[in-house]
C-alpha positions as CSV (number, residue, x, y, z in Angstrom):
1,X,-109.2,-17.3,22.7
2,X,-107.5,-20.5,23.3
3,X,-107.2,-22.0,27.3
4,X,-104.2,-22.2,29.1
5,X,-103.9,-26.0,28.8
6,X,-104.5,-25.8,25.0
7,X,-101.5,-23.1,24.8
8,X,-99.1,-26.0,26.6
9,X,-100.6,-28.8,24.8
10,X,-99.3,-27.2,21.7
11,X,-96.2,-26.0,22.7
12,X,-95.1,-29.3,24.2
13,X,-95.7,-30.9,21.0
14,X,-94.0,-28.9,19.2
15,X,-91.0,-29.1,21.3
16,X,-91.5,-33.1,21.0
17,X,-90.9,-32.0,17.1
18,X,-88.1,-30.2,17.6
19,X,-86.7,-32.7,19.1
20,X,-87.5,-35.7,16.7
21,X,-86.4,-33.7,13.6
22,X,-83.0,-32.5,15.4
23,X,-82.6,-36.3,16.4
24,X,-83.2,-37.9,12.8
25,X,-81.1,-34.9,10.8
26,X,-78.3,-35.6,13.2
27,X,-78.6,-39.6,12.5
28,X,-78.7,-38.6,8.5
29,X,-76.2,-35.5,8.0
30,X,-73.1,-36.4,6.4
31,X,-69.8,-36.1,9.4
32,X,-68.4,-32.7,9.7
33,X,-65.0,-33.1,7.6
34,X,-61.6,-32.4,9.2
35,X,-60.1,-30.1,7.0
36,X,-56.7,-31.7,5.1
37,X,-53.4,-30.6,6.9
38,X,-51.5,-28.1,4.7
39,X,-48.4,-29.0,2.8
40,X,-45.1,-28.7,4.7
41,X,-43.2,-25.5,3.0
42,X,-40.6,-26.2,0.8
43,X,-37.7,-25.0,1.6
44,X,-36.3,-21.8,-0.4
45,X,-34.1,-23.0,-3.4
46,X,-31.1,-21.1,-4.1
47,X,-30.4,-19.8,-7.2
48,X,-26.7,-20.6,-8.1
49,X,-24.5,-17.2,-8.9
50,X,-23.8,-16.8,-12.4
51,X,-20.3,-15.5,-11.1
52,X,-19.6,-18.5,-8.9
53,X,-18.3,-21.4,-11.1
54,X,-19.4,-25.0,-9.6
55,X,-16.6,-27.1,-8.0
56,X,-15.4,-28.7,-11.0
57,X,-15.0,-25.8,-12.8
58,X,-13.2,-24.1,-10.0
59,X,-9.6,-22.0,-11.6
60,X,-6.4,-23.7,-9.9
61,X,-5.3,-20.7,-7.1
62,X,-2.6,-18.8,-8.7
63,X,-0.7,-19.1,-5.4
64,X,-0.1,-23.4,-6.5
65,X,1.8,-21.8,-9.4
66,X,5.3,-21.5,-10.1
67,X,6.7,-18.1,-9.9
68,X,8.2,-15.7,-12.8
69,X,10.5,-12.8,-12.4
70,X,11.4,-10.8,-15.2
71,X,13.9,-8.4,-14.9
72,X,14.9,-5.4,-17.7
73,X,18.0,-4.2,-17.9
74,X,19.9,-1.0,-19.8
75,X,16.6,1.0,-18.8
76,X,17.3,5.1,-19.0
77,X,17.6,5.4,-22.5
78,X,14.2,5.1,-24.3
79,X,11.1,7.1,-22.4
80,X,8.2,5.4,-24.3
81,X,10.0,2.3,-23.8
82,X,9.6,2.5,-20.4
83,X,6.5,3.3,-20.6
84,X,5.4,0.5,-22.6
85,X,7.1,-2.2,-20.1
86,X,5.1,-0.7,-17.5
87,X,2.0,-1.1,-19.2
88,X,2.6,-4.6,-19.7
89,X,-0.2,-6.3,-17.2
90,X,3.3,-7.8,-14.7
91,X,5.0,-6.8,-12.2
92,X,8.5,-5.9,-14.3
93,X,11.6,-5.3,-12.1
94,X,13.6,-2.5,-14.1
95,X,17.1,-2.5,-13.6
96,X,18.4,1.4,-14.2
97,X,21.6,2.4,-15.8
98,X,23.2,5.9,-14.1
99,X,23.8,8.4,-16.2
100,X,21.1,7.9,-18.3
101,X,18.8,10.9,-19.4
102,X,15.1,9.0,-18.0
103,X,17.0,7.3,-14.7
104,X,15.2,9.4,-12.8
105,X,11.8,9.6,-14.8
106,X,12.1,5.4,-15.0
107,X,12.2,5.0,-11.3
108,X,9.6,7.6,-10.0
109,X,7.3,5.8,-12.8
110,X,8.6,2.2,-11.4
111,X,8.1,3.3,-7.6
112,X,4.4,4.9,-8.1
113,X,3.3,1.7,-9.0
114,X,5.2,0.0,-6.5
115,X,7.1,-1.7,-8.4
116,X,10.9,-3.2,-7.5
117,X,13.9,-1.1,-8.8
118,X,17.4,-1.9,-9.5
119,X,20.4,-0.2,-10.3
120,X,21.8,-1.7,-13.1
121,X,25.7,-0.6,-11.8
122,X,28.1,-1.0,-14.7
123,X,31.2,-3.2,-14.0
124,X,34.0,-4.2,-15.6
125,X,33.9,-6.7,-18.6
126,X,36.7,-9.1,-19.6
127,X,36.6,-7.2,-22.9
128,X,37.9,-3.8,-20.9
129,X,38.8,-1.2,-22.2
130,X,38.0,-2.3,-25.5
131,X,34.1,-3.4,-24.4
132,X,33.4,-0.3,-22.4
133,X,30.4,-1.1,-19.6
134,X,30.0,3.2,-19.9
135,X,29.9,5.9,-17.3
136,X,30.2,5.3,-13.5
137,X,31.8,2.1,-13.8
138,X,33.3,-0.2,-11.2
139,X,36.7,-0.9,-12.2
140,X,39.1,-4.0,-10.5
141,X,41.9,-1.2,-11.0
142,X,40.5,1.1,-8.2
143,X,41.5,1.1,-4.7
144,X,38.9,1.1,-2.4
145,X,38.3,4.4,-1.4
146,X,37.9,5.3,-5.2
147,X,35.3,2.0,-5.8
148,X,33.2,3.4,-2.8
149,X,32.9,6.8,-4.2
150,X,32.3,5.6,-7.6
151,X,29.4,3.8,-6.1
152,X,27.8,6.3,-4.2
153,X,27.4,8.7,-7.0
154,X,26.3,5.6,-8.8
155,X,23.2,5.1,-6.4
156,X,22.9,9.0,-5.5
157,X,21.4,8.9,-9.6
158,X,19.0,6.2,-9.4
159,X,16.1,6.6,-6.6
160,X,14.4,4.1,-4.6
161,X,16.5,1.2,-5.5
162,X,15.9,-1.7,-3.5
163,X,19.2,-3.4,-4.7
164,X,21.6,-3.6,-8.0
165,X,22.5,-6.1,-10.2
166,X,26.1,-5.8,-12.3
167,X,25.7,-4.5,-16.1
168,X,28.6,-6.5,-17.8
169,X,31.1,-7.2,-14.9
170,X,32.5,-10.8,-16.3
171,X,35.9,-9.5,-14.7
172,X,35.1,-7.4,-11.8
173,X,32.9,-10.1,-10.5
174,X,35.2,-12.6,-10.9
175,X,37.5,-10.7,-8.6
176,X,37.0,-11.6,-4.6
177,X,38.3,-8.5,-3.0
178,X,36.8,-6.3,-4.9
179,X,33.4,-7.9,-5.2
180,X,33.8,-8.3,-1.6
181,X,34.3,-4.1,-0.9
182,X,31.0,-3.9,-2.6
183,X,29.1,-6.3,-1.2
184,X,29.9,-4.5,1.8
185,X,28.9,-1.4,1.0
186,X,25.0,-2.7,-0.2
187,X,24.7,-4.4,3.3
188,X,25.7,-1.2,5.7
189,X,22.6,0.1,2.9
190,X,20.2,-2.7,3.3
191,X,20.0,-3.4,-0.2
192,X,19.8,-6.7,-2.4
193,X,22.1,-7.9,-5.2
194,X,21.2,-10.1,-8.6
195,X,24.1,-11.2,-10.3
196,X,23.4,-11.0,-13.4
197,X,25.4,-14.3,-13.9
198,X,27.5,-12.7,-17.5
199,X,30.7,-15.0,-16.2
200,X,30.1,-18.9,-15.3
201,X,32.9,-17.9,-12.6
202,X,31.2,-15.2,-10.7
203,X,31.6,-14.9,-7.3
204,X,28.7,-12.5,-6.7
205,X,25.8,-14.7,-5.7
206,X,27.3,-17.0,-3.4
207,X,29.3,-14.4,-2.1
208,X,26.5,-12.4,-1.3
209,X,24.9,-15.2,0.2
210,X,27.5,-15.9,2.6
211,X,27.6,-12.2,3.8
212,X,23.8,-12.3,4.5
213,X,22.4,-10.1,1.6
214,X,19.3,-10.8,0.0
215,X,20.4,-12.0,-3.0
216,X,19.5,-14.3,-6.1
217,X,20.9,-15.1,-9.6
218,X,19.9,-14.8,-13.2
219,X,18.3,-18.2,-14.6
220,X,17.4,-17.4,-18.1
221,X,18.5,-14.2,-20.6
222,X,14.9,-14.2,-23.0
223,X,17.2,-12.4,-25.7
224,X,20.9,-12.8,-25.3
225,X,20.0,-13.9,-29.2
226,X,17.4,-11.3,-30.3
227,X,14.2,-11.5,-32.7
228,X,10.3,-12.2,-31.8
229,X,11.0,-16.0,-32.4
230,X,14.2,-16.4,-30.3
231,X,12.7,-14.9,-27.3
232,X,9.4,-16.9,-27.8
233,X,11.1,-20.3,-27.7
234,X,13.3,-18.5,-24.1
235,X,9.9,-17.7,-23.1
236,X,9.3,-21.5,-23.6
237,X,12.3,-22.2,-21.6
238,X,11.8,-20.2,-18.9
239,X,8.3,-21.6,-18.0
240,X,10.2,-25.2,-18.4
241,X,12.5,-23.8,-15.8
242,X,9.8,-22.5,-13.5
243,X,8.2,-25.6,-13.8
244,X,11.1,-27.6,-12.3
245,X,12.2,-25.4,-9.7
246,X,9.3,-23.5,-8.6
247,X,10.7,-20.2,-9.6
248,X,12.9,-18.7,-11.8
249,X,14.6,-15.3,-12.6
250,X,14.7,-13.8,-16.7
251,X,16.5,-10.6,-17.6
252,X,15.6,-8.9,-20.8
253,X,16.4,-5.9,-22.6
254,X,14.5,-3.0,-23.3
255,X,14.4,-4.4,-27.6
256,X,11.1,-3.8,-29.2
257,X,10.7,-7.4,-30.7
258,X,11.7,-8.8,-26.8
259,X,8.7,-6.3,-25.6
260,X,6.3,-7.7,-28.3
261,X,7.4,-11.6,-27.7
262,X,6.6,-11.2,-24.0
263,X,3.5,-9.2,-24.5
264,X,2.0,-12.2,-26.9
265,X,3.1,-14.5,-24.5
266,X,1.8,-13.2,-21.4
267,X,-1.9,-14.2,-21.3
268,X,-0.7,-18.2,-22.2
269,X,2.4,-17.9,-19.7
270,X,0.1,-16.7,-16.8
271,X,-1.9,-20.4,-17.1
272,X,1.5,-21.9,-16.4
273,X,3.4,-19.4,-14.0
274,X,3.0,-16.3,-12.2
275,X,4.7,-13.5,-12.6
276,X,5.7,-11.6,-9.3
277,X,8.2,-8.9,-7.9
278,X,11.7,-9.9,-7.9
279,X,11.5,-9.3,-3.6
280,X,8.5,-11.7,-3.8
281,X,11.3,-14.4,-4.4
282,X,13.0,-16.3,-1.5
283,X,16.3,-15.4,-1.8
């Protein structure tokens, strides 16, 4: 059994090992090494929408262009007529004869897809009685009393007109006092007139300007000459027109080759103009 003093003996010296070998493997160990910082994150890239064209590619806003309002007259006779201007892809104005077996049918059609109406009021023509403008016509022969009912049963056939322009009428709106008795008459009502324009010396336009109606004028007829190619080259002319004076007003009949002209036409004419109610015109 070993002595007390041999048990410390040994232990000392083997702490004085301990120490020396914790003294020279500190002097020979390799530094600790300070871990590398970590990569900033990236930020997220975004992924550009399919649907969303870059900025050079960007459509010019619709609102820049020139505006187009076409306007049909003599509608009331054909039903699938109708039907096929409505169907068109524009905004159509239809202007409504009275007496007519689809007046009705034609407007209801017109309003439910809030569309503008007319009544196309037949007036009289220098041609009279010879050229006859048909039923429920406005005549420079009547008094007044006999105008004002002539007109009322006129508008009683047509609903939800917002205003009328004149079916033939190269005499009647030539004539002051007359024109002016009916002028009158769409005021008291709050509704618009488009003169048609079938007489250089019309009085209806700036007449009805002066008396405070809405009101505008025709600027182009697409088929006062009819066949596909005539109204394709007034279809040229009226974008030329709406071009130089920012807007512009067609009437057009209800003709098959005018309906398949303008439908042909439409998708190259909306890169040029846009087509829009005839109220969405100053007047």
């Amino acid at each position: 059994m070993l002595s007390f003093r041999t048990t410390l003996k040994i232990l000392v010296t083997l702490g004085i090992l301990c120490i020396g070998f914790w003294i020279v493997w500190s002097y020979f160990a390799p530094p600790p090494q300070t871990p590398e910082p970590l990569p900033p994150l990236k930020e997220k890239q975004q992924i550009p929408s399919e649907k969303t064209p870059p900025p050079e590619e960007a459509v010019k806003p619709k609102e820049d262009l020139p505006r187009v309002a076409v306007v049909f007259d003599d509608i009331g006779w054909d039903r699938e007529m109708i039907r096929s201007l409505l169907s068109l892809g524009i905004p159509v104005t239809l202007a409504i004869l009275p007496n007519t077996p689809y007046q009705k049918e034609a407007a209801n059609m017109a309003y439910q897809k809030h569309l503008d109406i007319l009544l196309h009021l037949p007036m009289e023509p220098r041609g009279y009685p010879g050229q006859n403008p048909g039923p429920g016509a406005l005549l420079t022969a009547m008094d007044r009393r006999l105008l004002m009912d002539t007109l009322r049963k006129d508008l009683d056939q047509v609903p939800h007109v917002m205003g009328v322009n004149n079916h033939m009428g190269s005499r009647f709106t030539e004539d002051r006092e007359h024109m002016e008795w009916l002028l009158s008459e769409l005021k008291a009502r709050r509704l618009a007139f488009l003169d048609s324009r079938t007489t250089p010396r019309t009085l209806g336009y700036p007449l009805a300007k002066s008396m405070g109606l809405s009101s505008w004028q025709r600027d182009i007829f697409l088929d006062h000459e009819q066949g596909k190619e005539a109204v394709s080259h007034q279809l040229d002319q009226l974008s030329q027109i709406a071009q130089e004076r920012r807007s512009a007003i067609a009437i057009a009949h209800p003709h098959p080759q005018t309906y398949l002209a303008l439908k042909e036409a439409i998708p190259a004419l909306k890169k040029k103009v846009r087509f829009v109610k005839l109220s969405d015109l100053s007047s």
